[in-house]
C-alpha positions as CSV (number, residue, x, y, z in Angstrom):
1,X,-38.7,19.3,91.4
2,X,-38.1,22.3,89.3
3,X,-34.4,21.2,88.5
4,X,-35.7,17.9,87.5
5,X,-38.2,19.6,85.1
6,X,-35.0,22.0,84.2
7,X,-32.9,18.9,83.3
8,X,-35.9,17.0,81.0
9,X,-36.2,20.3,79.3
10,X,-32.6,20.8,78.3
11,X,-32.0,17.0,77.5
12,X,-35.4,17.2,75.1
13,X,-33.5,20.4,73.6
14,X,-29.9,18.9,72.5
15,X,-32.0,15.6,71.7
16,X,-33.8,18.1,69.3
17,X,-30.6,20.0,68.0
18,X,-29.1,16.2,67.3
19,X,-32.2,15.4,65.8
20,X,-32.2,18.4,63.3
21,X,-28.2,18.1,63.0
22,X,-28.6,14.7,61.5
23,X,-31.1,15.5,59.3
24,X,-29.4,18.4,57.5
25,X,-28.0,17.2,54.4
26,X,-24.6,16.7,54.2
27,X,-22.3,18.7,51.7
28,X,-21.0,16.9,48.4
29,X,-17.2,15.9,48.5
30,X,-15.9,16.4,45.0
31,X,-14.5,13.0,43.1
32,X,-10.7,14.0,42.5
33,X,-10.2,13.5,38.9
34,X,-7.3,11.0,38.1
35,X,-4.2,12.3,36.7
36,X,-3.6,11.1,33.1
37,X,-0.2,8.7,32.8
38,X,1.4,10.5,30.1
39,X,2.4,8.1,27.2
40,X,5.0,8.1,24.5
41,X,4.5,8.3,21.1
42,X,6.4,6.2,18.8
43,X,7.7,7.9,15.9
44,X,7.4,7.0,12.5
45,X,10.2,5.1,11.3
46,X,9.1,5.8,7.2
47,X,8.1,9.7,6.6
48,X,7.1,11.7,3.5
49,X,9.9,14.5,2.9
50,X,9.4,17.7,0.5
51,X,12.8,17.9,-1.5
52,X,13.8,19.3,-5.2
53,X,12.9,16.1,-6.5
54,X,9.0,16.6,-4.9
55,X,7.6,14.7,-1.7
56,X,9.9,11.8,-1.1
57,X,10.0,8.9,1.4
58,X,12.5,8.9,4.1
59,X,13.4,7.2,7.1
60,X,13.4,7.5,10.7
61,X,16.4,10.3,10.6
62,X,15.1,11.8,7.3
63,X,17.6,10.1,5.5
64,X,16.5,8.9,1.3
65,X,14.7,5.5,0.7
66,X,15.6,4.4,-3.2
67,X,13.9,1.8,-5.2
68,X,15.7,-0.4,-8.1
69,X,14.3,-0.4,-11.3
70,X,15.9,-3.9,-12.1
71,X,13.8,-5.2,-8.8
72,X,10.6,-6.8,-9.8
73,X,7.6,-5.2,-7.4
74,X,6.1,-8.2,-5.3
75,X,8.2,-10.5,-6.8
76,X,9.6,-11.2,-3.3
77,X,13.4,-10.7,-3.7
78,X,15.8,-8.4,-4.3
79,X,18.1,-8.3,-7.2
80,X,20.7,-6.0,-5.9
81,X,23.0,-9.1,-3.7
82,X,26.3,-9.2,-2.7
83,X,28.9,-6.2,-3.1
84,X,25.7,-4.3,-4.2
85,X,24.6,-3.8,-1.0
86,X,28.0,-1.8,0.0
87,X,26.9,0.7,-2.0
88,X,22.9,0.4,-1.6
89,X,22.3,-0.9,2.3
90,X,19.0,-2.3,2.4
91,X,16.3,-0.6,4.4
92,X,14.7,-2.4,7.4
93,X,12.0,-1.1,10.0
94,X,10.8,-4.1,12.3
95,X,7.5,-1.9,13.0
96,X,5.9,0.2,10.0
97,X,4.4,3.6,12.0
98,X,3.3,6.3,9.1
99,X,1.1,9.0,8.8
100,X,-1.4,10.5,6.3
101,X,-0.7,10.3,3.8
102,X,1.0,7.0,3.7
103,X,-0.8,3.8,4.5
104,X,1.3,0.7,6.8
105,X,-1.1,-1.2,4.2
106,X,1.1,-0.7,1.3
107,X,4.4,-1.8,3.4
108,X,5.7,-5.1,3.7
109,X,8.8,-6.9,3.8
110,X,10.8,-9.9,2.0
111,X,13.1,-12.4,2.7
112,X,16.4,-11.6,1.3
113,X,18.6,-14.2,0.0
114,X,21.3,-14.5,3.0
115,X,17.9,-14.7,4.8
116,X,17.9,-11.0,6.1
117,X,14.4,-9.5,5.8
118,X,14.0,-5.8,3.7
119,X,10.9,-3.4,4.1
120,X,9.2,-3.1,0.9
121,X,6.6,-0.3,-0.8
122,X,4.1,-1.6,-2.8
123,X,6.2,-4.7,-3.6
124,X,9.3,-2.8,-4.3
125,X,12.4,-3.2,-2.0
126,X,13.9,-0.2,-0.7
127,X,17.7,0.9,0.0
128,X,19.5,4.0,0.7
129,X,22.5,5.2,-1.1
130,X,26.0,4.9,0.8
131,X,27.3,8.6,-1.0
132,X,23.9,10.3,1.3
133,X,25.8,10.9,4.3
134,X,23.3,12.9,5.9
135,X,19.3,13.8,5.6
136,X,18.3,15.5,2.6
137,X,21.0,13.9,0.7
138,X,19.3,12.9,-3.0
139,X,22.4,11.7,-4.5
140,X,21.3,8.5,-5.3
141,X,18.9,9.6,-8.0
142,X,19.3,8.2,-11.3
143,X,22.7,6.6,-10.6
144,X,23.3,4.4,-13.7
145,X,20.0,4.9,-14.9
146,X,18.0,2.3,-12.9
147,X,18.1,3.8,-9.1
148,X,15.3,6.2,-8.4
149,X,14.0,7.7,-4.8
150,X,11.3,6.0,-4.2
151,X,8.0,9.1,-3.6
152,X,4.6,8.6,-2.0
153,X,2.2,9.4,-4.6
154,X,4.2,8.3,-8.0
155,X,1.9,6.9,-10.4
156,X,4.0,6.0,-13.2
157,X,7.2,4.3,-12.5
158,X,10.5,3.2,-14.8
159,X,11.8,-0.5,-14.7
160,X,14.5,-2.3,-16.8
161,X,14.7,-5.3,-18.7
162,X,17.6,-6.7,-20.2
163,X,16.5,-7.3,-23.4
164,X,14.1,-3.8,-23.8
165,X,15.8,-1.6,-21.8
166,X,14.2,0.9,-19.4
167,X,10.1,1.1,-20.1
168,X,6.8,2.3,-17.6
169,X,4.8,0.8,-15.3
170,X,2.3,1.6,-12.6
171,X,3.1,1.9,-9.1
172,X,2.8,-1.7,-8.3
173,X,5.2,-3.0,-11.2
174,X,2.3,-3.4,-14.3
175,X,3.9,-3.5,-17.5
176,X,2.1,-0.4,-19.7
177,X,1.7,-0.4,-23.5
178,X,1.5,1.5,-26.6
179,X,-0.6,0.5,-29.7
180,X,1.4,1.2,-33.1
181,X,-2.0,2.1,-34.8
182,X,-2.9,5.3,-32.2
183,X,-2.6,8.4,-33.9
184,X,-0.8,11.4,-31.2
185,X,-3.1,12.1,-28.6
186,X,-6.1,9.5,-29.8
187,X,-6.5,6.2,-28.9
188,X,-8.0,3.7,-31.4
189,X,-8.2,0.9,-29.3
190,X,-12.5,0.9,-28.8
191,X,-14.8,-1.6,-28.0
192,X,-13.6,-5.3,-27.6
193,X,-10.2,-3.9,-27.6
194,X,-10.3,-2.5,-24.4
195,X,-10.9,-6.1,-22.9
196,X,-7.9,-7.4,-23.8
197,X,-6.0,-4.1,-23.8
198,X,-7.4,-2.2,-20.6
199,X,-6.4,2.4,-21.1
200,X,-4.4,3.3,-18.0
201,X,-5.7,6.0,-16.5
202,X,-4.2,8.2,-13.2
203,X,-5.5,11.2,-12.1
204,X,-2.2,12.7,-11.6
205,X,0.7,11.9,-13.0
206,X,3.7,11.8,-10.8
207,X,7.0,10.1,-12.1
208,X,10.8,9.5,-11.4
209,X,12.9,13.0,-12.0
210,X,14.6,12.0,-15.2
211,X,10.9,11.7,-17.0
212,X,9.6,15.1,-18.1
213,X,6.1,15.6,-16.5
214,X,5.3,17.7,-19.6
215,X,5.5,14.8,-22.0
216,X,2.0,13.1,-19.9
217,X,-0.8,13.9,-20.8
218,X,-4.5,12.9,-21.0
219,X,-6.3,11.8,-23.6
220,X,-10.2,12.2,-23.7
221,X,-12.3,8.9,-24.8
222,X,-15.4,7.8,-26.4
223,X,-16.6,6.3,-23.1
224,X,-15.7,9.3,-21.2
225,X,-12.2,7.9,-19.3
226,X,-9.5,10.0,-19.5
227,X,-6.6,7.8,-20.6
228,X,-2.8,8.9,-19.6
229,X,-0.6,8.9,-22.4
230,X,3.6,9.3,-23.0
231,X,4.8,11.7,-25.6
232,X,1.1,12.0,-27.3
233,X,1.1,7.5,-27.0
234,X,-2.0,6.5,-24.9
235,X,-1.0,3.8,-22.3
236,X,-2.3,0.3,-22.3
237,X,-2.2,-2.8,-20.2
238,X,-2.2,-6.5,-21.4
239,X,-4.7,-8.7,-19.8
240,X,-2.9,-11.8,-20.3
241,X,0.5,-10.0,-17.9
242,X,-1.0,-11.6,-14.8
243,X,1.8,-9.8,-12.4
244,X,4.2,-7.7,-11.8
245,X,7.4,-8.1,-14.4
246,X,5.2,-9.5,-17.4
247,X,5.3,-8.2,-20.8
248,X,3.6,-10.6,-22.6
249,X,2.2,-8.2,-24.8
250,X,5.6,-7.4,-26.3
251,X,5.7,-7.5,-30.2
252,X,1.5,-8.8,-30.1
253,X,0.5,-9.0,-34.2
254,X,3.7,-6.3,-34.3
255,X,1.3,-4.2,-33.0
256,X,2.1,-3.7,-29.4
257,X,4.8,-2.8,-27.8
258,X,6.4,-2.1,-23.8
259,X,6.5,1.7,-23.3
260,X,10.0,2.3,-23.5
261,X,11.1,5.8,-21.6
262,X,12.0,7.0,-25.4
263,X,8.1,7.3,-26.4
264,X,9.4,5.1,-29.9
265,X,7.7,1.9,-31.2
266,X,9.4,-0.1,-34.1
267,X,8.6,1.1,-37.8
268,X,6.5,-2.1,-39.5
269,X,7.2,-2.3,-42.7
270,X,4.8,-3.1,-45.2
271,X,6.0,-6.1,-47.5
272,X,5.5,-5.4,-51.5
273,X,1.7,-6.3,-52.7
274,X,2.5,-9.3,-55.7
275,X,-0.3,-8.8,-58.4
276,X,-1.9,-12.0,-58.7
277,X,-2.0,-13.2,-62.4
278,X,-4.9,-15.0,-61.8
279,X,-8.7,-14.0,-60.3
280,X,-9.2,-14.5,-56.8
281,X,-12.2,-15.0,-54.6
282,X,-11.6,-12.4,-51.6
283,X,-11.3,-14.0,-48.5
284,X,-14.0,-13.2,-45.6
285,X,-11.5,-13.9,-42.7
286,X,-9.0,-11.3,-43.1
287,X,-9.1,-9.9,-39.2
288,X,-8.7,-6.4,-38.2
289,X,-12.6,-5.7,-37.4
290,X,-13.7,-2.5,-35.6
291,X,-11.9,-0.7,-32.2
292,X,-8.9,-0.8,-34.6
293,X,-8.3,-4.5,-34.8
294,X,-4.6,-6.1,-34.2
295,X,-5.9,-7.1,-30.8
């Protein structure tokens, strides 16, 4: 009897210690964090590049990117075909990858005419130079006067014509102005005149090497824009050039004229007054009204 009571006692204690085993909470295991897969970053194939000439675009390797000044900016093609491109090679990235602070937004590309595609900057095609052998190179720069490097931030730009030479545009291609009757460093192109005639204005001027920054300047108007002018000129667009390449404003009332890189405008010459012999009424429609007229 007392070894059966012996055995009940010690099965009620293990059933107990079981009992109290189970109900003791059980320790946290910690969640292994996954291992990150390492990935690859691309690298740009276009990069910004400090030089003597200022911040420049480059390629992949660092090597120059040029623009053409007889090229028309989004005019989709290229004018430099044929044993041209021995000496300039046209640029091509399949995939634009920048950084701050260029934008893939202002990259594109054209179709060439043997059908090959080139990478474009705001419209304008870009090349290198076959004498840059190796990064850094800049010897491409004003190579007969109409090849430039093409820079980042450049807010005036020089373009050729054949029949008016090298003259200034924006940096998508706009054909700029001046206005014969502006005295240096005023504009007299005011109200209605503007419509037809908008000032062009940038912040900070920025131009191809051969320009000298020193002859920009700003000139402070009536409505409170500060207008950017050449050699004491204020700058103008026409509102009828629709794109790029335009200069319908050319000889307007032989008033206005393209901004040629020389700062001059032609000399108008006054024809000699004849006296009348007779009395005249005045006429009431002889133009010119206010904001300078010849608009």
């Amino acid at each position: 009897m007392k070894k059966t009571t012996l055995f009940v006692l010690c099965l009620a204690t293990v059933s107990v210690l079981l009992i109290a085993g189970c109900t003791q909470p059980q320790a946290t295991q910690p969640t292994p964090t996954p291992t990150p897969v390492p990935t690859t970053q691309q690298p740009d194939t276009i990069k910004v590049a400090d030089t003597t000439l200022g911040k420049i675009l480059v390629d992949s390797q660092g090597k120059t990117l040029y623009y053409f000044a007889n090229d028309i900016a989004s005019g989709g093609s290229s004018s430099c075909n044929g044993q041209c491109t021995a000496v300039w090679p046209t640029f091509l990235t399949d995939s634009v990858r920048v950084s701050s602070p260029l934008d893939p937004a202002d990259f594109a590309s054209i179709t060439r005419a043997d059908g090959s595609k080139q990478t474009t900057y705001y419209g304008w095609p870009l090349y290198y130079y076959a004498a840059d052998t190796k990064p850094g190179d800049l010897n491409g720069e004003n190579v007969l006067k109409v090849w430039f490097v093409m820079k980042p931030d450049e807010s005036v730009l020089i373009s050729h014509s054949a029949t008016l030479g090298l003259y200034l545009t924006d940096t998508s291609g706009k054909t700029l102005y001046y206005f014969t009757k502006d005295t240096t460093g005023q504009s007299t192109c005011t109200g209605a005149c503007i419509t037809t005639w908008p000032p062009f204005s940038a912040d900070t001027v920025t131009a191809p090497s051969v320009l000298n920054i020193g002859d920009f300047s700003f000139v402070p108007r009536a409505d409170g824009m500060k207008q950017t002018a050449f050699m004491g000129r204020p700058l103008y667009y026409y509102s009828a050039d629709t794109k790029p390449g335009d200069m319908n404003g050319q000889g307007f009332n032989k008033l206005w004229y393209v901004a040629n890189v020389t700062g001059s405008v032609p000399v108008v010459t006054t024809p000699p007054t004849t006296v009348p012999t007779t009395t005249q009424t005045p006429s009431l429609a002889t133009g010119g009204g206010g904001g300078g007229g010849g608009y």
